[in-house]
N, C-alpha and C positions, 0 to 999 in steps of 0.2 A: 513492553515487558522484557525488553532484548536488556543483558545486564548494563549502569551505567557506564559512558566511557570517559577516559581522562580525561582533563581541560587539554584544548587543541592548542600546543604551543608554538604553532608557526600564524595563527592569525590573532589580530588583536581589533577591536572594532570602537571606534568614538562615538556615542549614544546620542543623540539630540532628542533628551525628552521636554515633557510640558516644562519641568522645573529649568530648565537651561532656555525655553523658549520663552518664560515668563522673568528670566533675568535679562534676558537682552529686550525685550518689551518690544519684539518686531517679528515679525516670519512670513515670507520667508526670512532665512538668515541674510542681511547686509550682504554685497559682493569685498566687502570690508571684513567683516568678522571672518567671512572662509577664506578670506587671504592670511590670516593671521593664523587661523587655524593650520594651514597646510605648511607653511613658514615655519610652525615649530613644529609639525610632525615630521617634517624633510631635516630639521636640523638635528634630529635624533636617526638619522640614517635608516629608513623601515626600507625594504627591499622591492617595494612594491604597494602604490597608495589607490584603493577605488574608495571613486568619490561617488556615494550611492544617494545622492542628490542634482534633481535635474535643475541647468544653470542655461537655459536657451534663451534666457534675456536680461539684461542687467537688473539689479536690486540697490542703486544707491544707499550709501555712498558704496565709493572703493570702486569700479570699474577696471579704468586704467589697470589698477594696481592687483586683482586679481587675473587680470588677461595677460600681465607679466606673469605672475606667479605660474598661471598654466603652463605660457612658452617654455618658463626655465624650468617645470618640472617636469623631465621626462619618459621616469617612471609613475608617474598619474595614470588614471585608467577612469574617463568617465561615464556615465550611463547616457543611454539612447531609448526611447520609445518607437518602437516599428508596427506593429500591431494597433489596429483601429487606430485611433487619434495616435498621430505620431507627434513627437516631440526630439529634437534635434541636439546631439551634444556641444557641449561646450566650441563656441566657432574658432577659440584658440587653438583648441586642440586638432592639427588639421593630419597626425600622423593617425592612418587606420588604426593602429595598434593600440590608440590610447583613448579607443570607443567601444564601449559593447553595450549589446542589448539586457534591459533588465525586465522585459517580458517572460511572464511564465505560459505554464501550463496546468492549469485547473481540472479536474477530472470534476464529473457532474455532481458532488455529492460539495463541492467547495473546495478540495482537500488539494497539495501541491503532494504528488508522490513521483512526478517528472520531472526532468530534466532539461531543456531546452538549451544545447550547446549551439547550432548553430542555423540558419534560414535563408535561403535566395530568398529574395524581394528584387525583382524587375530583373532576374538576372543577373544577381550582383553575390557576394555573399558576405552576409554578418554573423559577425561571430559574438556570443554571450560575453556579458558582464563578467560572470565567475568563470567562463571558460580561457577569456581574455588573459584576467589576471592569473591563473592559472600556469599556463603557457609562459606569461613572460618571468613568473616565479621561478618554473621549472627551467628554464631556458637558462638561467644566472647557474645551475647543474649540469647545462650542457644538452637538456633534454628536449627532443623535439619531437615534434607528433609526425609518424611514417604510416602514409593510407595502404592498406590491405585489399586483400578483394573481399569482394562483398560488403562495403563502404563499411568495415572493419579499421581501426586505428590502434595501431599500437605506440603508446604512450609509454614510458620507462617499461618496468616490471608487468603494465597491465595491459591488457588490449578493451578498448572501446568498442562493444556492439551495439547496433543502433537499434531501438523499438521498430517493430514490424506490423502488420494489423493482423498476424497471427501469435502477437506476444503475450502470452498468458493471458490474464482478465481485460488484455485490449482489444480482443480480435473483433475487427470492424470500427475500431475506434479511431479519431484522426492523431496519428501518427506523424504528420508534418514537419519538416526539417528534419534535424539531425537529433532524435529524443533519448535519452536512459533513464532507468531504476533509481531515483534515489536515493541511498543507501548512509541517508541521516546519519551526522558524528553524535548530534545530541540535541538536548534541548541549547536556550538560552544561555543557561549556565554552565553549557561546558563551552564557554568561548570568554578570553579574556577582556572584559572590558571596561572602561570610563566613562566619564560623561564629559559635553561639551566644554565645560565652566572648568574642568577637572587637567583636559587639554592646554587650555587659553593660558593659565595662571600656573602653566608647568607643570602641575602633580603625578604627572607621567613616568615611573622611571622609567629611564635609557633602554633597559633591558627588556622592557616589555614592549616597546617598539623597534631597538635593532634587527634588521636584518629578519624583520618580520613581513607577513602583509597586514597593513592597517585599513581596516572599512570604516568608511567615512557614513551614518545613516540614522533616521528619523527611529524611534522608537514613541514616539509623541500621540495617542489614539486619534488626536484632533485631526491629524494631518494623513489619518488612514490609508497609512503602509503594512496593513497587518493581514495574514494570511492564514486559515488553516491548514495546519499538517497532520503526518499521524500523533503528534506528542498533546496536539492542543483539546481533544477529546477526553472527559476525567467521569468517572461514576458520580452520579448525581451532583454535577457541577455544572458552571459554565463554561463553555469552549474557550479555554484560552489560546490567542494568535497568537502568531508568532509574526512578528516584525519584520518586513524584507529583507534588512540586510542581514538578518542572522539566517535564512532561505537562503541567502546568497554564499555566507561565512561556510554553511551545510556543504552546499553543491563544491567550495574550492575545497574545502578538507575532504570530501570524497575524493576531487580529481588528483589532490598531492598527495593523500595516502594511498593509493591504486597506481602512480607513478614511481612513487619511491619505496615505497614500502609491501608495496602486491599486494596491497588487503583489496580484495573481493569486491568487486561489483554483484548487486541486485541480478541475478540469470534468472531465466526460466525454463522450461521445458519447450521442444519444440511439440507441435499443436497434436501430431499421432499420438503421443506419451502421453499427452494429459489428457487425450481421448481412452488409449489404453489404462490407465492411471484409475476412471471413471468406470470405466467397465467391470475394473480388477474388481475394486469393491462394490459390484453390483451382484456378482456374478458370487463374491462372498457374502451378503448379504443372501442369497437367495440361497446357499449352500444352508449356511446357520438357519432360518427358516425352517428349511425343510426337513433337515436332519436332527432338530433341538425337539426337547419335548418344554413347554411352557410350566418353568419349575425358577429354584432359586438358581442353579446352576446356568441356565439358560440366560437369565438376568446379567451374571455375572460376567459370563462370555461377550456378551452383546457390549455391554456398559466397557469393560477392561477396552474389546475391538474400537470403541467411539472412541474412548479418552485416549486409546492408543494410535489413533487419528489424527488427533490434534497433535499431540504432544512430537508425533514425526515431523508434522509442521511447524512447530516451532521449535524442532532441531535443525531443520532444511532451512530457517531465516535466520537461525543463530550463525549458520555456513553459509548464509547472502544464495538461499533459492527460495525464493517463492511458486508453491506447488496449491494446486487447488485442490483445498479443503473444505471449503461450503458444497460446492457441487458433488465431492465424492462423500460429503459426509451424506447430505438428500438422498444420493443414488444407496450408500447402505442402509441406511433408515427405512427408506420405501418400500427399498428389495424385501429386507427380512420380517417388516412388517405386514406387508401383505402377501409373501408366502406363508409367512404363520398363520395368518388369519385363515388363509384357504386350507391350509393342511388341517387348522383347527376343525374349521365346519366340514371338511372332506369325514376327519375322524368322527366328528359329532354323527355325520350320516350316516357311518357305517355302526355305531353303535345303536343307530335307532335301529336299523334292520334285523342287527343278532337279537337286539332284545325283542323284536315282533317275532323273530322267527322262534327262538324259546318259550313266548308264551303262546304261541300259536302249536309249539309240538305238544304243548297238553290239553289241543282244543276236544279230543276224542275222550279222552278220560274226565276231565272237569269243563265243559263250555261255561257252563254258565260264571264260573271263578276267570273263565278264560277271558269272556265277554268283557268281565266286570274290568280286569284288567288294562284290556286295552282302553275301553273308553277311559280310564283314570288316569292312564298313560298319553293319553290323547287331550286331557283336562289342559297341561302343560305345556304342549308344541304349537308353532304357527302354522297357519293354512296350508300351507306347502308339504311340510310333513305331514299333517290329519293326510292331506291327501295320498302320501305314502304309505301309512299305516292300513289305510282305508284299499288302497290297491293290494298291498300284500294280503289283507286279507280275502281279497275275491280271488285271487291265486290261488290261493289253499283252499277255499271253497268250489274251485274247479280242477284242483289237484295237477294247478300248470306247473311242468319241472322246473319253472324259474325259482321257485322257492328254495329247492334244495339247491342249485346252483349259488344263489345268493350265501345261505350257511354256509355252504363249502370256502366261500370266500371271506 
């Protein structure tokens, strides 16, 4: 619902869908075709090329001549698998820098709303796919990543904080490596792209490659690279994925607009505040409750307070903070509904008393109108009150001062 944003004009990304798979009538693609492929994307000078295709063994033909092609280019960046079944990059590629990992982080519902920059494995440290390219983007600026305390990074204009297992809706959640907020450029369409066939035969202008980053990635459903994010959920639809390399295209346009340009990382509250936060409006729910009488006014307030709930949160995501709004909306719901309920039947009980106690003060003048009274009165109420009305009256018939005490009140 966040408004749309402009197409991202520092990355551009080459598409290999079914139709580009079904003209080459092979797939994987040849170690032939992605020589050709990378040959004319290098000879339009892009700033920075990931190749978001894994190449850990050869695909006749073309070998030889895409293991040159890797040597000579040495702004390439190719993908790595670390996580369960690993898969190894390109063995041309022998400079660290021209390897990252394109493992994510799935939260239990499917959905990618994390970040996974970087990870020890044995010891060692790897560093992400998009974080890679990132870096050596920023880096042709002069920009380099300076560690903080508190494994804090400050990157140009922005500093990097890393998820904690008290970071808002993850507290207890695996937090592992180096994780952030997502903080999505767009769907699909806000990134400029081509297709395979579209590459090959030039159709590329110059300018949409110079001096860009170009992602090299399957968009193809057969070859199931697709991922849910928050954009792929629609009202009475099908979830549409989102493709990895455009997850990938996401995470570097966060890291270069947050470096260059300061736009805002995903924050959240630390864990007392959204404790406080939760309280706040329990503690207002319970006020409205008690102090409201159940009328349109009362409706009104309640209803304005709820959408005036949300509506903070999604000012607070428009400004890149995520504040917890399902749990404080439950805690006002519950509050003010079940102090009204009790205030309701506290009131209900007190008016069954004054109305015994008034027909009970004309028991000496009219019993019998009195009698009829109460049993009529009693036709209507549950066993609980009979049995109240039924007590007040043996009160008055033994002339206990609880009665007048009770009127008075």
């Amino acid at each position: 619902m966040r408004p749309v944003a402009a197409v991202e004009s520092r990355i551009t990304v080459i598409t290999v869908d079914e139709l580009d798979i079904q003209a080459q009538a092979v797939f994987p693609l040849s170690d032939q075709i992605l020589a050709r492929l990378l040959k004319q994307i290098r000879r339009q000078q892009p700033r920075v090329i990931g190749l978001d295709i894994f190449r850990d063994f050869p695909v006749e033909p073309g070998q030889e001549e895409l293991m040159n092609v890797f040597r000579e280019t040495q702004n390439l960046v190719a993908i790595e698998k670390l996580v369960g079944t690993q898969i190894s990059a390109p063995s041309a590629l022998t400079n660290p820098q021209q390897q990252g990992f394109a493992d994510q982080v799935i939260d239990r519902d499917g959905t990618v709303r994390r970040g996974l920059l970087s990870l020890y494995l044995e010891d060692e440290l790897h560093i992400s796919f998009a974080l890679q390219i990132a870096l050596r983007y920023l880096g042709a600026d002069g920009i380099v990543p300076e560690p903080l305390e508190h494994d804090k990074i400050r990157l140009g204009r922005s500093t990097l904080v890393p998820l904690t297992s008290n970071s808002g809706g993850y507290v207890r959640a695996d937090v592992g490596g180096y994780q952030v907020l997502m903080n999505y450029h767009g769907d699909t369409d806000r990134f400029l792209s081509f297709s395979l066939q579209a590459a090959l035969m030039g159709r590329i202008p110059d300018d949409a490659i110079r001096d860009r980053i170009v992602l090299i990635g399957t968009t193809a459903p057969t070859v199931n690279d697709l991922l849910l994010t928050p954009f792929s959920r629609k009202i009475n639809s099908i979830p549409n994925q989102m493709p990895g390399v455009f997850v990938h295209a996401n995470l570097i346009s966060q890291l270069l607009s947050a470096a260059l340009e300061g736009r805002s990382l995903m924050r959240v509250w630390p864990s007392m505040i959204n404790y406080l936060w939760v309280v706040f409006w329990t503690v207002l729910g319970t006020a409205i409750g008690g102090l409201s009488r159940l009328n349109w006014k009362w409706v009104l307030v309640f209803l304005g307070l709820s959408f005036g709930l949300v509506g903070m949160g999604y000012v607070a995501f428009l400004l890149c903070w995520w504040i917890p709004i399902v749990p404080a909306t439950i805690a006002f719901w519950t509050s003010t509904l079940i102090v009204t309920l009790l205030f309701a039947r506290q009131s209900e009980h007190l008016w069954l008393r004054q109305t015994v106690t008034e027909i009970l003060s004309e028991q000496t003048k009219n019993p019998a109108a009195t009698k009829i009274a109460l049993e009529y009165l009693k036709q209507g109420e549950n066993p609980k009150n009979k049995r109240v009305i039924d007590s007040m009256v043996a009160a008055s018939k033994t002339g206990s001062p609880q009665l007048g005490r009770k009127r008075d009140s």
